[in-house]
C-alpha positions in Angstrom: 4.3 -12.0 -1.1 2.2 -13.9 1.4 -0.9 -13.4 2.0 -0.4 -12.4 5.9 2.3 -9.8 3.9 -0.1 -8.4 1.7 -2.5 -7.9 4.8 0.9 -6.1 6.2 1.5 -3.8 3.2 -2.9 -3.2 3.2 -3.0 -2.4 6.9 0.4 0.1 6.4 -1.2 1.7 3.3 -4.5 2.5 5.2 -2.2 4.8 7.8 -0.2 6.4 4.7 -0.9 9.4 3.0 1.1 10.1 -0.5 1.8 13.5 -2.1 2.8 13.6 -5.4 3.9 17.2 -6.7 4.8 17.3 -10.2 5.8 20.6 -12.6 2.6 22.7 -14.0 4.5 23.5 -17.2 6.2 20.2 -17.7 4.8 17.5 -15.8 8.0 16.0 -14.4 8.1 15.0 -10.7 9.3 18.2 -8.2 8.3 16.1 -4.4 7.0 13.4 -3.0 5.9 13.2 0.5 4.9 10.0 3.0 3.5 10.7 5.7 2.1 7.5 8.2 0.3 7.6 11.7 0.9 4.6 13.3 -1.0 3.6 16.9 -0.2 0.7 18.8 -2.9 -1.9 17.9 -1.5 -1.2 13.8 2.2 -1.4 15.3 2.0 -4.5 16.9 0.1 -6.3 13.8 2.9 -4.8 11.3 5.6 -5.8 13.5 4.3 -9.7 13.7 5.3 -10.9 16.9 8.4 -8.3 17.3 8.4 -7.8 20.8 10.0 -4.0 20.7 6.3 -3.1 19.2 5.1 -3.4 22.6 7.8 -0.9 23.6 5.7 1.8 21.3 3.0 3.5 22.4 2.2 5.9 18.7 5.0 6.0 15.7 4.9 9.3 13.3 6.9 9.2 9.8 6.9 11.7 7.4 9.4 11.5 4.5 9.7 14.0 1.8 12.0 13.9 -0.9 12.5 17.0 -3.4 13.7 16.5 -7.0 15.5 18.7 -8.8 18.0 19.7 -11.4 16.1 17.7 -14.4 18.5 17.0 -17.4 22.1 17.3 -15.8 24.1 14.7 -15.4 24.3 12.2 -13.0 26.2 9.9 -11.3 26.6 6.7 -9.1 28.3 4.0 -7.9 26.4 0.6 -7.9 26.2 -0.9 -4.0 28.6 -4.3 -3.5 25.9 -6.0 -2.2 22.7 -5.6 -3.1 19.4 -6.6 -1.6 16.1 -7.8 -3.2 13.1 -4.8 -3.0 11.4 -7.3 -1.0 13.7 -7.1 2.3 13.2 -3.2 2.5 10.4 -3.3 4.2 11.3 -5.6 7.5 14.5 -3.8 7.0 12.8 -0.1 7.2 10.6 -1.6 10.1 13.1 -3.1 11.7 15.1 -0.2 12.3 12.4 2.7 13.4 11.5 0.1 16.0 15.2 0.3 17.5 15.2 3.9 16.9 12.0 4.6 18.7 14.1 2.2 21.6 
């Protein structure tokens, strides 16, 4: 990462808040849930020169994911294409900015 990234992933993390549930009998994960309040000045240096940032006045996200079922089975199909971790981010970014459009 660069270092005008990690200012990026600092400034984003600031706005965040994380909840972490996790069993009281047997420790394993039950839900996780994001939640970020985003106002313009923080938009516009996150989206680096994007010009729909300007387009957004405030952005709310809140993502919570539940887990359950521990211990059956499970399964997947690997994506054709996969992507390095590293263009989630811009890719996440990118598209609540055309949502919010």
């Amino acid at each position: 990462m660069t270092a005008q990234d990690r200012d990026r992933v600092a400034q984003f993390c600031r706005v965040t808040e994380l909840t972490y549930v996790i069993g009281r009998d047997d420790d394993l994960p039950r839900a996780v849930r994001i939640t970020a309040d985003l106002d313009r000045a923080t938009l516009r240096a996150l989206a680096s020169g994007d010009a729909s940032a300007a387009e957004l006045d405030a952005l709310k996200l809140s993502l919570e994911i539940k887990l359950t079922k521990w211990g059956d089975d499970v399964e997947y199909t690997a994506p054709r294409d996969p992507k390095p971790m590293q263009d989630l981010g811009m890719a996440v970014l990118g598209l609540l900015f055309q949502a919010a459009a």
